[in-house]
C-alpha positions as a Markdown table, in Angstrom:
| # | Residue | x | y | z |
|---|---|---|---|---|
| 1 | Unk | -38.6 | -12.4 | 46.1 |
| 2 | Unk | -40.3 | -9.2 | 45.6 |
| 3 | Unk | -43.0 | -10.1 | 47.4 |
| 4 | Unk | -41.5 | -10.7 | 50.5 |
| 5 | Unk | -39.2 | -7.4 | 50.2 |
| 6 | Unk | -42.7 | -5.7 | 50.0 |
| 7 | Unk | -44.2 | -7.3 | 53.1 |
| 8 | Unk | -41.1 | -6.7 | 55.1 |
| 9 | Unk | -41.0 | -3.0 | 54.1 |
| 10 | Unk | -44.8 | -2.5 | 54.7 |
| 11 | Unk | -44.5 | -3.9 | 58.6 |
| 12 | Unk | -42.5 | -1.9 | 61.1 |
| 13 | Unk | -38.9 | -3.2 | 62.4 |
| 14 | Unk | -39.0 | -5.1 | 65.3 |
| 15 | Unk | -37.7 | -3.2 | 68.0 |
| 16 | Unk | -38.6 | 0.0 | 66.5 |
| 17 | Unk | -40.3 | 2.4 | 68.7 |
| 18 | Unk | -44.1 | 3.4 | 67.8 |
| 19 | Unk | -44.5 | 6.7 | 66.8 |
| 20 | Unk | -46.0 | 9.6 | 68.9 |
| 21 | Unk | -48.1 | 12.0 | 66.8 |
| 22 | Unk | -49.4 | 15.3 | 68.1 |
| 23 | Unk | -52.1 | 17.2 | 66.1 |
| 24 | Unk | -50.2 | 19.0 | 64.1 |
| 25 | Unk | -47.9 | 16.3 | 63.2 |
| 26 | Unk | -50.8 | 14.7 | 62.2 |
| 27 | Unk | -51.5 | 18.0 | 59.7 |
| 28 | Unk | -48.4 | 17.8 | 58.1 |
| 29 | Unk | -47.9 | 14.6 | 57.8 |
| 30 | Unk | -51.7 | 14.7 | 55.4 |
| 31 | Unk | -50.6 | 17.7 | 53.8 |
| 32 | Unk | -47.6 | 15.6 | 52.4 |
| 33 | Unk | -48.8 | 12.3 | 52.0 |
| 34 | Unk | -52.7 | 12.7 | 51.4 |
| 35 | Unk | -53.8 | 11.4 | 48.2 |
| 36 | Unk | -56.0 | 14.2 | 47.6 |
| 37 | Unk | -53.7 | 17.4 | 48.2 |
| 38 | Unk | -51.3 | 15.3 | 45.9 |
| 39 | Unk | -53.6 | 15.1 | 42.9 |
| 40 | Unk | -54.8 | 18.3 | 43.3 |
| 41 | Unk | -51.4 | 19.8 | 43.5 |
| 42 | Unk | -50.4 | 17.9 | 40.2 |
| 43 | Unk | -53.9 | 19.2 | 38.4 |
| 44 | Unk | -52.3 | 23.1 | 39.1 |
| 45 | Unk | -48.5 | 22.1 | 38.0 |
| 46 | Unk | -50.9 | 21.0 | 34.6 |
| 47 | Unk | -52.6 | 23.9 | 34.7 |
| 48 | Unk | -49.4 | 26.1 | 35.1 |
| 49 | Unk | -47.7 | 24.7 | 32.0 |
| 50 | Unk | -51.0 | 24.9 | 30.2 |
| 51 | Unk | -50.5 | 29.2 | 31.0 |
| 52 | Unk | -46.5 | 28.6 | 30.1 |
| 53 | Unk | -48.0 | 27.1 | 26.5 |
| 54 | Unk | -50.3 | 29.6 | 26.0 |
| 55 | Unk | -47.8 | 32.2 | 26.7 |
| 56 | Unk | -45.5 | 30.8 | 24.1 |
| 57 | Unk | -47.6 | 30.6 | 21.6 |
| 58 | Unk | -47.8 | 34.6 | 21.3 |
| 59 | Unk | -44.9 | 35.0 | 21.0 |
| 60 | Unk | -42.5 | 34.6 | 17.7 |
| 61 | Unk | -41.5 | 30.7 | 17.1 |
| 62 | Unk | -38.2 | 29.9 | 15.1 |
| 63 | Unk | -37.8 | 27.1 | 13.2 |
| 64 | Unk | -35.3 | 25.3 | 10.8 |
| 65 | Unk | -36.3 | 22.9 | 8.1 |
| 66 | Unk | -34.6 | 21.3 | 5.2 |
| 67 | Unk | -36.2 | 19.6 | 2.1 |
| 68 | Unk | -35.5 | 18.0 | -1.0 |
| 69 | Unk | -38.6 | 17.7 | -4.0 |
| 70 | Unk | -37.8 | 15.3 | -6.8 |
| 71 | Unk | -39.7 | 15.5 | -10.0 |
| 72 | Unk | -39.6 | 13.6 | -13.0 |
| 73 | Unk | -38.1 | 15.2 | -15.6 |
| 74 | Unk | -39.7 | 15.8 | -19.0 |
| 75 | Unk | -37.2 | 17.8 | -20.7 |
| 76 | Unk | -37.9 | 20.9 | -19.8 |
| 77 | Unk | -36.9 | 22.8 | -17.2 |
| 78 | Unk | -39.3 | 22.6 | -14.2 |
| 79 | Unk | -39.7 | 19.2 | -15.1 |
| 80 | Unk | -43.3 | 17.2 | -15.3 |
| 81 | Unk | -44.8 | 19.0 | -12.4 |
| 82 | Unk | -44.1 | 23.4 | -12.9 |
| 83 | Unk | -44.7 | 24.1 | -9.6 |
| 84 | Unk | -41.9 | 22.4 | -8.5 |
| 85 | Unk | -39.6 | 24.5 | -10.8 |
| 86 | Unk | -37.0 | 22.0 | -11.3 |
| 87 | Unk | -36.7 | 18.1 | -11.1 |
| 88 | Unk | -34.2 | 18.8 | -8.6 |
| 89 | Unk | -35.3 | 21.5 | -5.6 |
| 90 | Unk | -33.8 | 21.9 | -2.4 |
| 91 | Unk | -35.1 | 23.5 | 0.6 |
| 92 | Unk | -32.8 | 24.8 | 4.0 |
| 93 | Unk | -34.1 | 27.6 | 5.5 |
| 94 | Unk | -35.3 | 29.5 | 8.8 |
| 95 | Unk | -38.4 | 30.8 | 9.6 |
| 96 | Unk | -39.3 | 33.4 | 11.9 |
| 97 | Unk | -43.5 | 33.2 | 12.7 |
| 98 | Unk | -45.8 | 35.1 | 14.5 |
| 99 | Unk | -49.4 | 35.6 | 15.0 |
| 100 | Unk | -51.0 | 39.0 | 15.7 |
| 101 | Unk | -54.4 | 37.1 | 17.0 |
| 102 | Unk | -56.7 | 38.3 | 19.7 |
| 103 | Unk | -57.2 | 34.7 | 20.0 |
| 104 | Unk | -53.8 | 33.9 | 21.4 |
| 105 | Unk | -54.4 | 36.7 | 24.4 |
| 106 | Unk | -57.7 | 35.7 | 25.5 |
| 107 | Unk | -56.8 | 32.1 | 25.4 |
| 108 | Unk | -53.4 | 33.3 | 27.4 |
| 109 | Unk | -56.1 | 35.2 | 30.0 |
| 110 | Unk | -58.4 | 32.1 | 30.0 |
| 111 | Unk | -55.4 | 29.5 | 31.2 |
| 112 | Unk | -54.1 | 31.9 | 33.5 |
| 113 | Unk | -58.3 | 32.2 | 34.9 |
| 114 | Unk | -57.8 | 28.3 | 34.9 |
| 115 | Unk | -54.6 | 28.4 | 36.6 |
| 116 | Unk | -56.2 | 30.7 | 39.5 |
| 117 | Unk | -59.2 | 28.0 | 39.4 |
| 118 | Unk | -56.4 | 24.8 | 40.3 |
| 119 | Unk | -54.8 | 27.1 | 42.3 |
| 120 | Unk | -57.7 | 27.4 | 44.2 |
| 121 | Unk | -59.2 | 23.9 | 44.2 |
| 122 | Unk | -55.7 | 22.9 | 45.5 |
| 123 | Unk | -56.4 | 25.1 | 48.8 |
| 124 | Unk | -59.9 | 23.6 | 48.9 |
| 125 | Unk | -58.1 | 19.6 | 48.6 |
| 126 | Unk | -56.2 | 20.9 | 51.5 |
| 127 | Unk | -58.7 | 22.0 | 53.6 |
| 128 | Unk | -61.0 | 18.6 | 53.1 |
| 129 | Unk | -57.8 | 16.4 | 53.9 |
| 130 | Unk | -57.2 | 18.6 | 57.5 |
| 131 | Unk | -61.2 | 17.9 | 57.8 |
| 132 | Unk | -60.2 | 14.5 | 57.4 |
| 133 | Unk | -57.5 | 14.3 | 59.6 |
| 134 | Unk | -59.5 | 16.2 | 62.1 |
| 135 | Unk | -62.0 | 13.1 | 62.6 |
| 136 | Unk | -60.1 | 10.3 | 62.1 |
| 137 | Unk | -57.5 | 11.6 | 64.8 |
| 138 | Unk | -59.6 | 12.3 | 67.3 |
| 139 | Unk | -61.4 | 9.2 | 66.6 |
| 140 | Unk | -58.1 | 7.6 | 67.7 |
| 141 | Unk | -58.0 | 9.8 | 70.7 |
| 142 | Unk | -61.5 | 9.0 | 72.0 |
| 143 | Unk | -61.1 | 5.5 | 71.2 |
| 144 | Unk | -57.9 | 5.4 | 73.6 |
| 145 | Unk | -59.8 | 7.3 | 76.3 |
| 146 | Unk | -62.8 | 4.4 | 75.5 |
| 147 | Unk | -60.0 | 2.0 | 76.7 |
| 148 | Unk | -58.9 | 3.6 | 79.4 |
| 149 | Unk | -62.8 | 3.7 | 80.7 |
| 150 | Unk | -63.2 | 0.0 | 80.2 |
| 151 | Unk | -60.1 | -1.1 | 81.8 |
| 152 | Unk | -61.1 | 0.8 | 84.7 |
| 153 | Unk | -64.9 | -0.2 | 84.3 |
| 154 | Unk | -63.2 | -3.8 | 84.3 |
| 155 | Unk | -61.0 | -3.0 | 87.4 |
| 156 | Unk | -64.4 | -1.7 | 89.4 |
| 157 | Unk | -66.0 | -4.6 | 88.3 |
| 158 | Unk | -63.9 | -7.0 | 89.5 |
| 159 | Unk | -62.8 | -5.3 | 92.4 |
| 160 | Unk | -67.0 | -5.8 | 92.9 |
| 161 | Unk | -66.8 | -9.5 | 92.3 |
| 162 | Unk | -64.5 | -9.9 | 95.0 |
| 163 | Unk | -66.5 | -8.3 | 97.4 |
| 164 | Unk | -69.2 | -10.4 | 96.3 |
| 165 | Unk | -67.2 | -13.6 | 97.0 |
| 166 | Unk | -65.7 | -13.2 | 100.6 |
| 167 | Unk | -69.2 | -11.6 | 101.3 |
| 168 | Unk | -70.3 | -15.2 | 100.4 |
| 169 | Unk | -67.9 | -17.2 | 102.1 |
| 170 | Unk | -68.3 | -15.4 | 105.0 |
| 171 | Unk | -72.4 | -15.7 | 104.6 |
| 172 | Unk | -73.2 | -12.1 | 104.1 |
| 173 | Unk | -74.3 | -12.4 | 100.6 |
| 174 | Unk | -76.2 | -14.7 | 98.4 |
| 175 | Unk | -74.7 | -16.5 | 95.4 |
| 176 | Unk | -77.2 | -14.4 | 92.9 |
| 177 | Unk | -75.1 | -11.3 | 94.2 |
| 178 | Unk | -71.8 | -13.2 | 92.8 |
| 179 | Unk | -73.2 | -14.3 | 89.4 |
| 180 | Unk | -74.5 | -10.9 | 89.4 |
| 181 | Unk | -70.6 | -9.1 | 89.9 |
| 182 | Unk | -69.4 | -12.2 | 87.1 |
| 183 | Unk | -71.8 | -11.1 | 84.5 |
| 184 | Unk | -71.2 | -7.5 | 85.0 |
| 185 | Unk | -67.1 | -8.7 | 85.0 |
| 186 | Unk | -67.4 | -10.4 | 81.7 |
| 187 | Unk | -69.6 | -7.7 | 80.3 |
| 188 | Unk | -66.2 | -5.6 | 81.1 |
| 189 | Unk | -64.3 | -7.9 | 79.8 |
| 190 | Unk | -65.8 | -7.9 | 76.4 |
| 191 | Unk | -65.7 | -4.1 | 76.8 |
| 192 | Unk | -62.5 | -3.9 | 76.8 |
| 193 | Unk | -61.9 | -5.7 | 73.8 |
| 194 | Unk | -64.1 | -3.7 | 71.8 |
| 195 | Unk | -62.5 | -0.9 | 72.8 |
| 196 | Unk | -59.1 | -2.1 | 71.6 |
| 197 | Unk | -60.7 | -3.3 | 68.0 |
| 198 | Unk | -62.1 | 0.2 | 67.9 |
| 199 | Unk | -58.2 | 1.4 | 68.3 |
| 200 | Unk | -56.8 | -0.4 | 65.6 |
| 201 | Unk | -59.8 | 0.7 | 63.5 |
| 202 | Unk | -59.5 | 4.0 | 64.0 |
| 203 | Unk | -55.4 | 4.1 | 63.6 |
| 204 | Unk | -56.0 | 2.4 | 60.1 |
| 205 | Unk | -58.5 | 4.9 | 59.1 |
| 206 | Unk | -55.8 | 7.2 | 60.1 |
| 207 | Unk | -52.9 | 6.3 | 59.0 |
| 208 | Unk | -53.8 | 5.9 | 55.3 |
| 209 | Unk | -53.7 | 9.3 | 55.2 |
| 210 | Unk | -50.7 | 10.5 | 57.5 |
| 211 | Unk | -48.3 | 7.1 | 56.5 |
| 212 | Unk | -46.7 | 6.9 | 52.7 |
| 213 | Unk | -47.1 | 3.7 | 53.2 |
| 214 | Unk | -49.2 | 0.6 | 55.4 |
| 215 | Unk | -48.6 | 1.1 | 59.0 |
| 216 | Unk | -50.6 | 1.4 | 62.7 |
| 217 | Unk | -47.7 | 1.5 | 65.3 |
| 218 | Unk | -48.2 | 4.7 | 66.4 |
| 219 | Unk | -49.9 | 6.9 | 68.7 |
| 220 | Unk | -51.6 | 10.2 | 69.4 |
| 221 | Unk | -51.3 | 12.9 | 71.8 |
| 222 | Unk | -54.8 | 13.4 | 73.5 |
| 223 | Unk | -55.0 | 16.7 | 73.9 |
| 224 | Unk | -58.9 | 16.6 | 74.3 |
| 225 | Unk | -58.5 | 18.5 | 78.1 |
| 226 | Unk | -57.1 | 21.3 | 76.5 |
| 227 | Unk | -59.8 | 23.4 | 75.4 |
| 228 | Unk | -58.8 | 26.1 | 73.4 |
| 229 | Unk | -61.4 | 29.5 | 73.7 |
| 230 | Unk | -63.8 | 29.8 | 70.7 |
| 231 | Unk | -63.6 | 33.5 | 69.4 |
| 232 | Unk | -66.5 | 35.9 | 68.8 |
| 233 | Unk | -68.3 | 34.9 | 65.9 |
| 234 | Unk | -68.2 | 38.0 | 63.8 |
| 235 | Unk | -64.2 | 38.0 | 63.9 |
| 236 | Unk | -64.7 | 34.0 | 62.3 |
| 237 | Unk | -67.3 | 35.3 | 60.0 |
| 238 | Unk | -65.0 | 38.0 | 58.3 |
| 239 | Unk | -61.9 | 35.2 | 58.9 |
| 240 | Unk | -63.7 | 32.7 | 56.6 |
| 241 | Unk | -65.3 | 35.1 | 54.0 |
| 242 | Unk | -61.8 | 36.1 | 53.5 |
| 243 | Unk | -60.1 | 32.9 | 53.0 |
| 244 | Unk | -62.6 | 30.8 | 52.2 |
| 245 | Unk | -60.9 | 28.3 | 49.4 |
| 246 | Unk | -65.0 | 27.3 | 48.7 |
| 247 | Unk | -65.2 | 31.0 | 47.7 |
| 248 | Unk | -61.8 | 31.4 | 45.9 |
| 249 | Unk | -62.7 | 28.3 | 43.5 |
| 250 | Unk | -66.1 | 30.1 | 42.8 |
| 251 | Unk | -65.0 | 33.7 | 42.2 |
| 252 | Unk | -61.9 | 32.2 | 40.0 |
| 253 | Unk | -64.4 | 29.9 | 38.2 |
| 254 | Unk | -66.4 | 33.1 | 37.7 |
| 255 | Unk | -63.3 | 35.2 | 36.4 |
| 256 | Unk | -62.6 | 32.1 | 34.0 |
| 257 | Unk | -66.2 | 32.6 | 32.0 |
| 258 | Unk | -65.3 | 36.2 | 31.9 |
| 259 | Unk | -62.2 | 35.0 | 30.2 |
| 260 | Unk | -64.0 | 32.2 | 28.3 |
| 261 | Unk | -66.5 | 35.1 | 26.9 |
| 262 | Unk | -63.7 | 36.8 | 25.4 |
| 263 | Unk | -61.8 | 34.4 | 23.7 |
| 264 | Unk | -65.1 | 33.5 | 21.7 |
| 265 | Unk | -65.8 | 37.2 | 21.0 |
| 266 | Unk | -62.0 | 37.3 | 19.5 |
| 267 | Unk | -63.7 | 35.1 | 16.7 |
| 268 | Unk | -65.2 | 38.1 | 14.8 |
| 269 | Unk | -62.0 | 39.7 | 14.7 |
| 270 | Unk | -59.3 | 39.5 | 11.8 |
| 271 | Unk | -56.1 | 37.7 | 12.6 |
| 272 | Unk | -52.6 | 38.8 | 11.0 |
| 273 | Unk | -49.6 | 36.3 | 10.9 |
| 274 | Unk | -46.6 | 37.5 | 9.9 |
| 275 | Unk | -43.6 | 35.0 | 8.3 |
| 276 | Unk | -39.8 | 35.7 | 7.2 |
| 277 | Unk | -37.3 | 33.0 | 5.7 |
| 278 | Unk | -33.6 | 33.0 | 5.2 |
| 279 | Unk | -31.8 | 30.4 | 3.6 |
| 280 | Unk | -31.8 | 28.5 | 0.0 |
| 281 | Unk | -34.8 | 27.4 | -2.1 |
| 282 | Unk | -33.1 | 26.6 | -5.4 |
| 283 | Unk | -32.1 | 23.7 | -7.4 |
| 284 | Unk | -29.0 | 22.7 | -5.8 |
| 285 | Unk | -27.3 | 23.5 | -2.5 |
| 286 | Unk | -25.3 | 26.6 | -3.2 |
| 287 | Unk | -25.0 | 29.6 | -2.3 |
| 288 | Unk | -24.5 | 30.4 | -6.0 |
| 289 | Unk | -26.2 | 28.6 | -8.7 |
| 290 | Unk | -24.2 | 27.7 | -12.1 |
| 291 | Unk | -25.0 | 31.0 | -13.9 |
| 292 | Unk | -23.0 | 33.1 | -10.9 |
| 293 | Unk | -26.7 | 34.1 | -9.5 |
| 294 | Unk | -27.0 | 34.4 | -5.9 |
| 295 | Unk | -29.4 | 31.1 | -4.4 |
| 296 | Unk | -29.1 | 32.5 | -0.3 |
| 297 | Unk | -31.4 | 34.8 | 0.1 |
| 298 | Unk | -34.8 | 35.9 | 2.5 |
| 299 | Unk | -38.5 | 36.9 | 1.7 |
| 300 | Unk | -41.2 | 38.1 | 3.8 |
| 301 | Unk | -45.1 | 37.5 | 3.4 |
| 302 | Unk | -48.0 | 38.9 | 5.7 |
| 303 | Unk | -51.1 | 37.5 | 6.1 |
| 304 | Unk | -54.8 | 38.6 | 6.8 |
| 305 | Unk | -57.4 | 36.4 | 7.7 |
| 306 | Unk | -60.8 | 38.1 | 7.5 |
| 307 | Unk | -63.5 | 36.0 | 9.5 |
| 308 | Unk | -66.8 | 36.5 | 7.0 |
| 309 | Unk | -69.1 | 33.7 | 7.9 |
| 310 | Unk | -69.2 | 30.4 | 9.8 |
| 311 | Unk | -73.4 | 29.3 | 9.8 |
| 312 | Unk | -73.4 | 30.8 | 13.6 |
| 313 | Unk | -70.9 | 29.3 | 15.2 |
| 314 | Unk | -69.2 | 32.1 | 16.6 |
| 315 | Unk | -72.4 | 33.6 | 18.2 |
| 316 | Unk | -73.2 | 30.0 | 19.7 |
| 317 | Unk | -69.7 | 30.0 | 21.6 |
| 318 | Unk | -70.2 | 33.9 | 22.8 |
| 319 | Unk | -73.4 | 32.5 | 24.0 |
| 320 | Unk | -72.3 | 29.1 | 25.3 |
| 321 | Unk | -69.3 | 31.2 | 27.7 |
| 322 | Unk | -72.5 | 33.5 | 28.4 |
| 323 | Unk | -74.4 | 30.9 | 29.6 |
| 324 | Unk | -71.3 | 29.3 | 31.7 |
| 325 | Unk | -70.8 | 32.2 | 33.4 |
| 326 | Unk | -74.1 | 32.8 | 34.3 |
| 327 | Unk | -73.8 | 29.3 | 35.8 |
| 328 | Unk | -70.3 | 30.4 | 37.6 |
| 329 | Unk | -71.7 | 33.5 | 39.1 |
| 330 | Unk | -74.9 | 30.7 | 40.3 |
| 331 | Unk | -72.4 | 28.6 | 42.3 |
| 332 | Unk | -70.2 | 31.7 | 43.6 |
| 333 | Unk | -73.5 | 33.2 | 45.6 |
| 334 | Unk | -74.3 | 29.4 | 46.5 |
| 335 | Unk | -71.0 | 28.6 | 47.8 |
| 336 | Unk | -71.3 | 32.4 | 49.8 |
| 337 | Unk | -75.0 | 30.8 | 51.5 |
| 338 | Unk | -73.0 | 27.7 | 51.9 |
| 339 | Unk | -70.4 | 29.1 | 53.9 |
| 340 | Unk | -72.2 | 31.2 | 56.1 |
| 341 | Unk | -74.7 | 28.2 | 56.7 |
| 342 | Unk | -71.7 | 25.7 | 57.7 |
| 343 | Unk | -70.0 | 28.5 | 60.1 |
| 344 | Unk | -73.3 | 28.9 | 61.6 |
| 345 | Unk | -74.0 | 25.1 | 62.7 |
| 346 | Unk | -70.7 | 24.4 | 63.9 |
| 347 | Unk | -70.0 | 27.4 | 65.5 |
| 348 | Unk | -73.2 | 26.7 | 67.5 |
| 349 | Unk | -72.2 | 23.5 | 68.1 |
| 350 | Unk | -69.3 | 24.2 | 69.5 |
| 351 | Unk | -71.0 | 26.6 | 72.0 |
| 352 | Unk | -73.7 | 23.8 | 72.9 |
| 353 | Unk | -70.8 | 21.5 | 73.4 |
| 354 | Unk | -68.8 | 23.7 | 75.4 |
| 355 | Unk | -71.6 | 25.0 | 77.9 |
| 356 | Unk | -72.2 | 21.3 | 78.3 |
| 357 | Unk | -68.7 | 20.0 | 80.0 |
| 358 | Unk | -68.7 | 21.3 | 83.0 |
| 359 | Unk | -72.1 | 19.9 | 82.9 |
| 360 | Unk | -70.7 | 16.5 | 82.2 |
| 361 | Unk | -67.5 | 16.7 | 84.5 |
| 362 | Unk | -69.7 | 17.2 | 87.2 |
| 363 | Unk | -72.0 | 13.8 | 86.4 |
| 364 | Unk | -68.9 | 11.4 | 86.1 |
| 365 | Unk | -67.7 | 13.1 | 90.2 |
| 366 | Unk | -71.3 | 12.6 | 90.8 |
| 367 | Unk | -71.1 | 9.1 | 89.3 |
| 368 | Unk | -68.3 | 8.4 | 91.3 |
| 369 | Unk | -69.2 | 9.3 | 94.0 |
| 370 | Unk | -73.1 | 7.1 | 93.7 |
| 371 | Unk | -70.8 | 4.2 | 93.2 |
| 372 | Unk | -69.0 | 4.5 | 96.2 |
| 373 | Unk | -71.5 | 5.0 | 98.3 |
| 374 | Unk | -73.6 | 2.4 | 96.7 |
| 375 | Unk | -70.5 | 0.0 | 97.8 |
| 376 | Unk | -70.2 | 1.0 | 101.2 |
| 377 | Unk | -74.0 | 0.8 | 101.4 |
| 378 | Unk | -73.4 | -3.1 | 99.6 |
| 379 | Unk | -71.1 | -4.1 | 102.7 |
| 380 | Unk | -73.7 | -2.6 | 104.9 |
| 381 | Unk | -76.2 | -4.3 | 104.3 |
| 382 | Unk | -78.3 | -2.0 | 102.8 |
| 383 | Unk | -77.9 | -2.3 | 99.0 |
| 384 | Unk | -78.7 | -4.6 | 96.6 |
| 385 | Unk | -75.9 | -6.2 | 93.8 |
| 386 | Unk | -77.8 | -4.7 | 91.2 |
| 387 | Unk | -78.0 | -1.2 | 92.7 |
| 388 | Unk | -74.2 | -1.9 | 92.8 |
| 389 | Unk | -74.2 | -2.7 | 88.8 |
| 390 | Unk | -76.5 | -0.1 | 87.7 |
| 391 | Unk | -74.4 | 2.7 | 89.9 |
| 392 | Unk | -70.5 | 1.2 | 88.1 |
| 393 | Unk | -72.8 | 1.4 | 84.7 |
| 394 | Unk | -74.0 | 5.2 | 85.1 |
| 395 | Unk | -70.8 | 5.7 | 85.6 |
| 396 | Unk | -69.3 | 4.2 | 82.8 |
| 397 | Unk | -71.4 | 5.9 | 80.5 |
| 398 | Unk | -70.8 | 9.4 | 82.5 |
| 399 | Unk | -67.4 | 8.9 | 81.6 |
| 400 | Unk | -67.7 | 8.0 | 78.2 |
| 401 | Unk | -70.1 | 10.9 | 77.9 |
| 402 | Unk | -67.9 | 13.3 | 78.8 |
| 403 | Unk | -65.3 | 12.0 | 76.8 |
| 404 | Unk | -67.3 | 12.4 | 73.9 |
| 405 | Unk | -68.4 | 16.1 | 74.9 |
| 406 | Unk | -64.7 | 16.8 | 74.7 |
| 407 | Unk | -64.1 | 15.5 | 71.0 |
| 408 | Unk | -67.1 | 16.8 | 69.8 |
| 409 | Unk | -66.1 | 20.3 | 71.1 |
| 410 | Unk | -62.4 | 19.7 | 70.0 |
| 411 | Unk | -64.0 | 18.7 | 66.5 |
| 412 | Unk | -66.7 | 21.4 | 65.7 |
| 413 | Unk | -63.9 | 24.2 | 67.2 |
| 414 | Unk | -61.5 | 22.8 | 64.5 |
| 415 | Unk | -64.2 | 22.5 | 61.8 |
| 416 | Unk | -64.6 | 26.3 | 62.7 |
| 417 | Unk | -61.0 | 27.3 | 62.7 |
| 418 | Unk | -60.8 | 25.4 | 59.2 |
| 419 | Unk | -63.2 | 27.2 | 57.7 |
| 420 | Unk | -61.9 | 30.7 | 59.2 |
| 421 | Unk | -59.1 | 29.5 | 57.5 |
| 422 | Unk | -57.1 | 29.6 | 61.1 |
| 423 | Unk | -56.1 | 26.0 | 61.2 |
C-alpha cells in the first residue's frame, strides 16, 4: 500500500495544469530545493553551533552532583580506606567552574573563522546550483525552439512532397523528384521526434533540481529574444572581485589559519581554572552532624597549570597551522587568477556571441527567402528536387543556428552576471 501512495504522489493529478516557469522562478525554486544549497546550508547551521559551543565553554559552567562512598569499616573511624574519611560519606554539592585559558579564546576565534568559511562555501553552493539552473533551463528552452523548427521543417517538407505529387500526376515531374520530397518528409519526421525526446530530457535534467520531488509537467518561458545589454567590463570586473563567493571562501579559509596559528601558540602559555563548592561533604546528610558541628559549608581551590615540556609537540602544531596558512594564502591568490581568467572568457564570449546574431538573423531571412525562390523556380521548371532539399535543409540549420546563438549569449551573459555577483 505504500508503494502505490508513493507512485501516485510522484505523478501529477490528472487534470492538473502544467506549470509555467519563468527564469527566475526557476532560481528560486533551486535555491529551495537544490540538493547542494541544502547541504551546504546545514554544514554552516553545524558550524554556527560549533561557535555557540565554543563560546560556552569560556564562560563559568554550573553543576550539581550528589554521591554516596561506602567503605568497609574496620573499626576505626575513616574505615579501611582513610581517604574516604568515614565508611559512610555523602556528597551534594554545587560547583561553579571556570577556565582562564588562552586556549578557549583562540579556539572561540578559530570556529567563528570556520563559521565565516561555511558561511561562505554556502554562497559559493548557491552560486554553482544558479550555474546549474542556468544550463539545464535554457537547455529546455532551446530544445522547445528545436521543436518548433522541426515541425515547421516537417510542414515545408511536406508541403514539398505535395508539389512533387500533383507535379507528377499532371506529368511535370519525375517520380525521383517524389521519393526525393518522401525521404526529406521522413527525415522531418524523425526530426521531430528527436526533438521531443530532447524535451523530456532536458525537463528531467531540470526538474531534479527546481521539483522537491519527481515531476516533468511543466514548462519554461523562452525568453531567449530578449537580449539584455552586457555592461562595460571594468564595472563586472570590480562587481565580481567584490562578491566573489570563490574569493570569500579563500580569504575566510585564510583568516581561519591565522586563527588556527594562535590557538597552537596558546600551548606555551599557563592555564588557570578556578572552582567553588557549596553544599555537604560529610558522613551523613545534615546540615549538622551529631556533635552540633556545622556539615553545609563552601571551599574554593585555584589551579595553575604550567606547560614545561611535551617532546615538541607544541612547536609541530605552531608549525603545522604555519604551513596551512601558507597553503590558504596559496589558494586565495589562485582563486583571485581564477576569477579574473573565468570573467575574461565568458565575458568575451558573450561579445562574440552577441556581434554574431544579427549575423545569423539575417541567414535564416536569407534562408527563407533561397527556399522560396528555389520553389517557385521548382514549379518553373528550372530547379531541381534536390536544389529544393538542400535549400529547406540550409534553412533548417540557419534556424537552428540562430537559435543556438541566442542561448549561448543568454548563457555566457548569465555566467557573467553570476560571477559579478548580479544574478
Amino acid at each position: 500500500m505504500r508503494r502505490y501512495l508513493l507512485l501516485i504522489a510522484t505523478f501529477p493529478i490528472l487534470g492538473q495544469a502544467p506549470l509555467t516557469l519563468s527564469f527566475q522562478d526557476a532560481l528560486e525554486r533551486a535555491r529551495k530545493y537544490g540538493i547542494e544549497i541544502q547541504t551546504a546550508n546545514i554544514a554552516e547551521l553545524l558550524a554556527r553551533e560549533d561557535r555557540i559551543q565554543a563560546k560556552a565553554a569560556m564562560l563559568p559552567a554550573v553543576q550539581y552532583f550528589n554521591q554516596f562512598i561506602y567503605t568497609g569499616p574496620n573499626g576505626t573511624p575513616t574505615g579501611i580506606f582513610v581517604a574516604n574519611n568515614g565508611p559512610h560519606v555523602y556528597n551534594s554539592q554545587g560547583q561553579v567552574h571556570e577556565d582562564l585559558s588562552w586556549t578557549r579564546h583562540a579556539e572561540y576565534r578559530r570556529m567563528v573563522a570556520a563559521e565565516m568559511v561555511a558561511k561562505a562555501k554556502a554562497d559559493l553552493a548557491a552560486r554553482g546550483v544558479i550555474a546549474t539552473v542556468i544550463q539545464d533551463y535554457y537547455a529546455v528552452a532551446i530544445a522547445q525552439r528545436r521543436l518548433a523548427n522541426a515541425e515547421r521543417s516537417l510542414d515545408d517538407a511536406r508541403k514539398f512532397l505535395d508539389i512533387t505529387q500533383k507535379q507528377e500526376r499532371g506529368g511535370e515531374a519525375a517520380h525521383a523528384d517524389v521519393v526525393k520530397a518522401q525521404v526529406q518528409a521522413e527525415q522531418r519526421e524523425r526530426d521531430v521526434s528527436e526533438a521531443r525526446l530532447a524535451i523530456d530530457k532536458a525537463r528531467l535534467a531540470l526538474g531534479v533540481i527546481i521539483f522537491p520531488d519527481f515531476r516533468q509537467d511543466f514548462s519554461v518561458v523562452d525568453d531567449l529574444d530578449q537580449i539584455s545589454p552586457l555592461g562595460s567590463f571594468n564595472e563586472v570586473q570590480s562587481l565580481a572581485l567584490a562578491k566573489s563567493p570563490e574569493l570569500r571562501v579563500a580569504q575566510a579559509g585564510f583568516e581561519q589559519g591565522q586563527a588556527e596559528i594562535s590557538a597552537a601558540r596558546t600551548a606555551y602559555l599557563p592555564t588557570l581554572s578556578l572552582d567553588y563548592f557549596y553544599g555537604i561533604d560529610a558522613n551523613q546528610v545534615a546540615i549538622y552532624n551529631r556533635e552540633g558541628q556545622k556539615n553545609l559549608g563552601s571551599s574554593a581551590q585555584a589551579t595553575l597549570t604550567i606547560p614545561v615540556w611535551n617532546w615538541g609537540a607544541t612547536e609541530s602544531k605552531v608549525r603545522q597551522a604555519e604551513l596551512k596558512q601558507k597553503q590558504a594564502q596559496l589558494e586565495l591568490t589562485f582563486a583571485q587568477r581564477q576569477l579574473l581568467a573565468n570573467l575574461n572568457s565568458f565575458y568575451r564570449e558573450a561579445q562574440l556571441a552577441q556581434t554574431q546574431l544579427d549575423s545569423l538573423r539575417k541567414s535564416v531571412e536569407l534562408s527563407a527567402e533561397s527556399l522560396r525562390l528555389t520553389l517557385l523556380r521548382y514549379q518553373g521548371g528550372e530547379a531541381t528536387a534536390l536544389e529544393v532539399v538542400d535549400a529547406q535543409t540550409t534553412l533548417a540549420q540557419a534556424r537552428n543556428a540562430y537559435d543556438d546563438g541566442l542561448s549561448r549569449y543568454r548563457i555566457a551573459l548569465a555566467a557573467v552576471q553570476t560571477l559579478s555577483g548580479t544574478l
